[in-house]
C-alpha positions in Angstrom: 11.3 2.8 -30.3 13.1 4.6 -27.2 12.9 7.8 -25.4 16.1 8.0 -23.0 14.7 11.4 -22.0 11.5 9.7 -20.8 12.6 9.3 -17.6 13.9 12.4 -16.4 11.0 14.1 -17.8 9.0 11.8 -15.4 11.3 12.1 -12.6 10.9 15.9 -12.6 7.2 15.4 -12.5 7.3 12.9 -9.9 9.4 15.7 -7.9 7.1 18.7 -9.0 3.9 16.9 -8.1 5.3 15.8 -4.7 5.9 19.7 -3.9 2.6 20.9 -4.6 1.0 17.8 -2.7 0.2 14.5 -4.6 3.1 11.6 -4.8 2.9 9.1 -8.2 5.6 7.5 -6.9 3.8 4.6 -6.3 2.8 3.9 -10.1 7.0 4.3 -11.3 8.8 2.9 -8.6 10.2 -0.6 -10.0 10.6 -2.1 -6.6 7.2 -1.1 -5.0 5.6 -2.3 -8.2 7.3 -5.6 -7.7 6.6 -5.9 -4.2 2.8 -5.3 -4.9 2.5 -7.3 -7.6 3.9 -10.3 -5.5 1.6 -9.9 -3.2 -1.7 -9.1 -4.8 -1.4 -11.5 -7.6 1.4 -14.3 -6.7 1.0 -14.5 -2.8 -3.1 -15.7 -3.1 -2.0 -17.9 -6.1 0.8 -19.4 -3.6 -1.7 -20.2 -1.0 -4.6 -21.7 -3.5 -2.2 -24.5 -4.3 -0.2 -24.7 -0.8 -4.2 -25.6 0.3 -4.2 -28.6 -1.6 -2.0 -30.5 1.1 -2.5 -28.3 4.3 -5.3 -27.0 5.7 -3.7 -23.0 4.9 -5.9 -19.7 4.8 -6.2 -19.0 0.9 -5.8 -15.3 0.3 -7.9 -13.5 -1.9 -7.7 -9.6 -2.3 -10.1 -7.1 -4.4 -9.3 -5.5 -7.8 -5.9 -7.7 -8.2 -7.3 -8.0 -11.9 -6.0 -4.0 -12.3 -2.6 -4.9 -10.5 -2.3 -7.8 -13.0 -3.2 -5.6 -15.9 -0.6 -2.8 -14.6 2.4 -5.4 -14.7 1.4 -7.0 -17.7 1.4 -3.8 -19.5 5.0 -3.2 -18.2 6.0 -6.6 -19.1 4.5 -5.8 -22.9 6.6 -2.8 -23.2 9.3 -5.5 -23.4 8.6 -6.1 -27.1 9.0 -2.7 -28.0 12.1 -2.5 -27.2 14.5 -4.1 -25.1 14.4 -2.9 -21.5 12.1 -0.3 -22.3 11.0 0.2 -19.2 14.4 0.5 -17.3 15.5 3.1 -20.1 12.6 5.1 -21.0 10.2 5.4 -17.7 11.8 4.5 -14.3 12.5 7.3 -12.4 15.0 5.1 -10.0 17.1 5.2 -13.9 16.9 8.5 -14.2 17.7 8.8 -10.8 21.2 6.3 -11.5 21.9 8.1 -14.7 21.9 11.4 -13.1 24.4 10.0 -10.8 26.4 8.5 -13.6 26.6 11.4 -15.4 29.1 13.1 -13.1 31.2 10.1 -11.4 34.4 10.2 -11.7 35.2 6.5 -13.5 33.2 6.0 -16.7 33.8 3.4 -19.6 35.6 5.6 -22.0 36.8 5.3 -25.7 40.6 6.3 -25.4 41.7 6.1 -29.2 40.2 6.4 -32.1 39.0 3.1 -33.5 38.3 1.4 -36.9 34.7 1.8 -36.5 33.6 -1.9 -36.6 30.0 -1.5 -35.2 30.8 -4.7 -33.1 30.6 -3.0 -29.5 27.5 -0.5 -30.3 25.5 -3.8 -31.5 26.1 -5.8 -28.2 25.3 -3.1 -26.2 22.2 -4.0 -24.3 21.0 -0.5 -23.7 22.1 1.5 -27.0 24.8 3.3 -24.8 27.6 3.5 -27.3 27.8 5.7 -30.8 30.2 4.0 -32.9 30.1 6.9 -35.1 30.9 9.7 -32.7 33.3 7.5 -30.4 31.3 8.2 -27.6 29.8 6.0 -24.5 26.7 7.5 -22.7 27.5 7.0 -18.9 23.5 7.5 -18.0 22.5 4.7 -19.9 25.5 2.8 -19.4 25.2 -0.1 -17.3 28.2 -1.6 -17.0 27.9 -5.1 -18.1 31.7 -5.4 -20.0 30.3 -6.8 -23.4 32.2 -3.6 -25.2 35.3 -4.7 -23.5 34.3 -8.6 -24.4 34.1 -7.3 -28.5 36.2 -4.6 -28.9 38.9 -6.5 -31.2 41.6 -3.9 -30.1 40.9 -3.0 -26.9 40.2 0.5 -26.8 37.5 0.8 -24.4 38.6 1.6 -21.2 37.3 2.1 -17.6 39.1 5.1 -16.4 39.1 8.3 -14.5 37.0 11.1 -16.2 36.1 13.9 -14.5 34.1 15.3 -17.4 30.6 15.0 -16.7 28.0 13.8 -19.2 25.8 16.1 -21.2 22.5 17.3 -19.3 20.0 16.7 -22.9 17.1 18.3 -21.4 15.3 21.0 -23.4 13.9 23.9 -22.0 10.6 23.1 -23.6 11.0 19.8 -22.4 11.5 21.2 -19.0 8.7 23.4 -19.4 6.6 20.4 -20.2 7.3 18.1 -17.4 6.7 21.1 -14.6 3.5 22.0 -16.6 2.2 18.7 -16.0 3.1 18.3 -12.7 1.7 22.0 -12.0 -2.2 21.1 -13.4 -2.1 17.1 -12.6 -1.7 17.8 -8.9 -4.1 20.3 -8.1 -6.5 18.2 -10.5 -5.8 15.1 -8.6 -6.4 16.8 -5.6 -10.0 18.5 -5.5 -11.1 15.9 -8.4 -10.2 12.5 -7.7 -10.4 12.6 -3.8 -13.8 10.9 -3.3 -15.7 10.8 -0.6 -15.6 7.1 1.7 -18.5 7.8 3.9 -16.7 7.1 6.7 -15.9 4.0 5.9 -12.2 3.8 4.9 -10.4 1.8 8.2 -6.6 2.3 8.3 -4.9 -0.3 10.2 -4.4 0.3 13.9 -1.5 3.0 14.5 -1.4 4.6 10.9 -0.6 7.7 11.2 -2.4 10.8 10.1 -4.2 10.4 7.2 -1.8 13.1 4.9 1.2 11.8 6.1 0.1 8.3 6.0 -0.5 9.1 2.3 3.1 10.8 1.9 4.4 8.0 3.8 3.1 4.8 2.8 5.1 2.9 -0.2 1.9 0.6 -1.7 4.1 -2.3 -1.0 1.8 -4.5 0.2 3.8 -5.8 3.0 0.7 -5.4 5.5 -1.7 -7.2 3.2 0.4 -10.2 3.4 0.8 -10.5 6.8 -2.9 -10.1 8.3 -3.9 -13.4 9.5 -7.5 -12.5 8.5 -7.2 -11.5 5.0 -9.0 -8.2 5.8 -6.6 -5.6 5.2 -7.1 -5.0 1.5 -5.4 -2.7 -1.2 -8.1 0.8 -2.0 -8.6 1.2 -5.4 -10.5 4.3 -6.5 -13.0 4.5 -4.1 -11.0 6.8 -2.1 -9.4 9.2 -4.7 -6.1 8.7 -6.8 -4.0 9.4 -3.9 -5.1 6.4 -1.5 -4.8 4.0 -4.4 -3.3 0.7 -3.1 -3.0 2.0 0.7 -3.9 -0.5 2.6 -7.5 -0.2 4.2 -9.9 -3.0 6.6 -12.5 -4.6 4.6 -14.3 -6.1 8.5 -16.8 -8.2 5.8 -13.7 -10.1 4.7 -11.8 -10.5 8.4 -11.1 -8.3 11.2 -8.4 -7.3 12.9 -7.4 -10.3 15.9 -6.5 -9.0 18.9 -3.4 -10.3 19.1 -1.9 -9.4 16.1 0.5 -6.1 15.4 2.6 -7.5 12.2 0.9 -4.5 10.1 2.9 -2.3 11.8 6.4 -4.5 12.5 6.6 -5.4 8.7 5.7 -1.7 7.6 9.1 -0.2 6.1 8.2 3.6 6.6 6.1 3.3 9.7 3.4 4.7 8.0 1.8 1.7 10.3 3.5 2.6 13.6 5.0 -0.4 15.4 3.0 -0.9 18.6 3.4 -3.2 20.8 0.6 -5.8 21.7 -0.6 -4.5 24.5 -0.6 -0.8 22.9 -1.9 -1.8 19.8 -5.6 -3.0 21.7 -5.6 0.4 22.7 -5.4 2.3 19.3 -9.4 3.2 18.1 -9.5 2.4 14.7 -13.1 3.7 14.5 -16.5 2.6 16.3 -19.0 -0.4 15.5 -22.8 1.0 14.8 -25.5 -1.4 14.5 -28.4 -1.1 12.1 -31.3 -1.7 14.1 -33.7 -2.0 11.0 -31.4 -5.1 9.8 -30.2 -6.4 12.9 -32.3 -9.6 13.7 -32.6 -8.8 17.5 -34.2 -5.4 16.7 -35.9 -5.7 13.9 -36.8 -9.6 14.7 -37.3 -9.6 18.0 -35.3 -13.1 18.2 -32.4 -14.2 19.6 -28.6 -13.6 18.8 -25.7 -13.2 20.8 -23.2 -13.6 17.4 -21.4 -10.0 17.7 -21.7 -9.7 21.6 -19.6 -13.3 21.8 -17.2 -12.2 19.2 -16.6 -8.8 20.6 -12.6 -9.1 21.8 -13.0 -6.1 24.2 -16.3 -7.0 25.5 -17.6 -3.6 24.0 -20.7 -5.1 23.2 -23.7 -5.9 25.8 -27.1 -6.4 26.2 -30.1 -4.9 27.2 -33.8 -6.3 27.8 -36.8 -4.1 27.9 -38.5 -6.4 30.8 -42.0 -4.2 30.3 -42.3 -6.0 26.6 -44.1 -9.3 26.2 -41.3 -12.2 25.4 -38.3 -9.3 24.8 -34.8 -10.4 24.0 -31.5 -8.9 25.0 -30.8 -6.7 22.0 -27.2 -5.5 21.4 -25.7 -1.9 21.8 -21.9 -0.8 21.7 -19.8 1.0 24.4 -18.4 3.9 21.6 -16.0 4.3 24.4 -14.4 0.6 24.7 -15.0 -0.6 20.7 -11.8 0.3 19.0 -13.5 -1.0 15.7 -11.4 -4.5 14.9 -14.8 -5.3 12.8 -14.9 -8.7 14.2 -18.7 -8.4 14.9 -19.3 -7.1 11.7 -17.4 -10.4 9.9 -19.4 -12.5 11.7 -23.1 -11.2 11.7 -25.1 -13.5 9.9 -27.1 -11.4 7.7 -26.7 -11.9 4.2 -25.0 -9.0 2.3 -23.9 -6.3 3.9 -23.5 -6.2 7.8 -26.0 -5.1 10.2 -23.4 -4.0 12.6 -20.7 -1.7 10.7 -17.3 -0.1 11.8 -17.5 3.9 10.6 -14.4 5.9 11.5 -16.2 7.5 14.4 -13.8 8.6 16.8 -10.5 6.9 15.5 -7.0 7.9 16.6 -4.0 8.8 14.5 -1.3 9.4 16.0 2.7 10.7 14.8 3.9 9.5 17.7 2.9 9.5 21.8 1.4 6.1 23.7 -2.6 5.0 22.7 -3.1 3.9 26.3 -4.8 6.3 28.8 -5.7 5.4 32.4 -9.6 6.8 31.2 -9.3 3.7 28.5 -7.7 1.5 31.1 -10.5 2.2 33.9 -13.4 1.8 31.3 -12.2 -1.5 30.4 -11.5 -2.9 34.0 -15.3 -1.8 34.6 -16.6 -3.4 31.8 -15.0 -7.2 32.1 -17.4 -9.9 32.5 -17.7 -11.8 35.4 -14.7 -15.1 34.6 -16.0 -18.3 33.9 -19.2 -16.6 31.8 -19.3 -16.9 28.4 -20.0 -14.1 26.6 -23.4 -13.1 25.8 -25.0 -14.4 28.6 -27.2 -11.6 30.9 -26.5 -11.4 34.7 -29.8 -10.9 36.6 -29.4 -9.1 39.6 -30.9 -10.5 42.4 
């Protein structure tokens, strides 16, 4: 079973779809699909059994069972035929066989031969037609086993300016730009969902549209947060944000101290910022649920998400006219940058009852995060040194 065509037809959908808006590149793209597939399913495997003699982070990331499935399913094509992914589906082949079509040194058949099938049976990729005496430069790739058989030497790799034969119907064509022509718009106002305000892009991801034009789906960021929370989208978000990278703060938060999102990120889709910049860049704002929260709704004590605020974002206020009150927490929208630390560590079960929401986040191309406004709101709201966190100053 094999369908050369297969992936020129796919490439020129790929290309068609990309024009009117939506890239699939991420589902064809050998490498990318290797990449993610190393780091979704291998990478938290490596860690599971590197923790049975340190004391390492093990990695765990959501839906990885559809990644698995996706590779496995390449993998199967395997016993359909040999390489039939390579030869029937990648668009980076169809990409190398255009190119081999016209350059200027092919394998060639320079006499005619005796028609033993010995070099069109060896060939790993069906590239030869002993019957014809002709050598398919497309699917050709170049491994010498025709020159290794051929008994009399016939085979050659020579100049030949003649390019290979372009076997693309016009139906086919026709087909392939039809598909791209309804998929995309479909994709588009069908499968883009709605987050609720809830999908948080790593701090200096550009805007949203080109981040989605931009971004690979390598997986290159999910590997290198410290915390674990940055964490492949599935559907949630529509087709087009499948496997960008998003912060899940119930899983981990983004430290501080950490910009190796954007230094590992191969098409700045995650700018690189430095450290310094990087605190700066609002990934969205914290809101607390004062029906769940146990200060609020409780009326006890706890000073979890006001210690583990890194940008002292979060204080505390006491109503001194009620009868045993406790300092309840409220968040400066104008300092929180929305790391989700607080809401990984508030302690009620299930879901948070502080939550980062995408209120006010900041995408920028290009230009500097850091304003003196932002620089002057955080001098005036640092805590007095030597006071932990969470601890209310009485004035005198």
């Amino acid at each position: 079973m094999s369908y050369p065509k297969g992936k020129y037809l796919l490439l020129i959908f790929l290309i068609f779809s990309a024009i009117f808006g939506v890239s699939f590149v991420h589902f064809f793209d050998p490498l990318v699909i290797f990449e993610r597939t190393l780091t979704i399913i291998f990478y938290p495997l490596s860690t599971f059994f590197i923790d049975f003699f340190t004391n390492a982070k093990i990695y765990e990331y959501q839906e990885n069972l559809k990644v698995l499935i996706f590779f496995m399913v390449i993998l199967g094509l395997e016993f359909l035929n040999s390489r039939f992914w390579c030869r029937n589906l990648c668009p980076l082949g169809g990409i190398f066989g255009l190119i081999s079509k016209v350059s200027l040194f092919k394998f060639t058949i320079v006499k005619d031969c005796r028609k033993c099938p010995n070099c069109d049976i060896n060939c790993p990729t069906d590239a030869i037609d002993f019957e014809s005496q002709k050598i398919k430069s497309d699917e050709c790739i170049g491994c010498l086993r025709c020159l290794n058989e051929c008994s009399v030497g016939i085979i050659k790799y020579k100049l030949n300016l003649r390019p290979g034969p372009f076997n693309i119907r016009r139906r086919e064509f026709i087909f392939a730009f039809g598909s791209a022509v309804f998929i995309a718009p479909f994709a588009n106002l069908l499968l883009n969902r709605k987050n609720n305000g809830r999908l948080i892009r790593p701090p200096g991801s550009i805007p949203e549209q080109d981040f989605l034009n931009t971004c690979i789906r390598c997986g290159k960021c999910l590997k290198v947060c410290p915390t674990n929370g940055l964490q492949p989208v599935i559907f949630e978000n529509g087709i087009n944000s499948l496997w960008t990278p998003h912060l899940v703060p119930r899983i981990g938060g983004c430290e501080k101290n950490c910009n190796m999102c954007g230094k590992v990120c191969p098409t700045q889709a995650i700018r690189k910022l430095s450290l310094e910049e990087k605190t700066y860049a609002k990934m969205g704002t914290a809101i607390i649920d004062r029906f769940r929260c146990i200060a609020w709704a409780q009326n006890k004590d706890c000073l979890i998400c006001d210690e583990a605020c890194q940008y002292n974002a979060i204080s505390l206020i006491k109503d001194d006219s009620e009868k045993n009150a406790v300092g309840k927490p409220v968040v400066n929208e104008k300092i929180c940058v929305g790391c989700g630390v607080c809401e990984n560590r508030c302690p009620i079960e299930g879901s948070a009852a502080i939550q980062v929401y995408t209120i006010g986040e900041e995408r920028k191309t290009t230009g500097s995060y850091i304003t003196d406004e932002k620089k002057q709101l955080r001098a005036c709201e640092s805590k007095e040194e030597g006071l932990p966190s969470g601890f209310i100053i009485e004035d005198k």
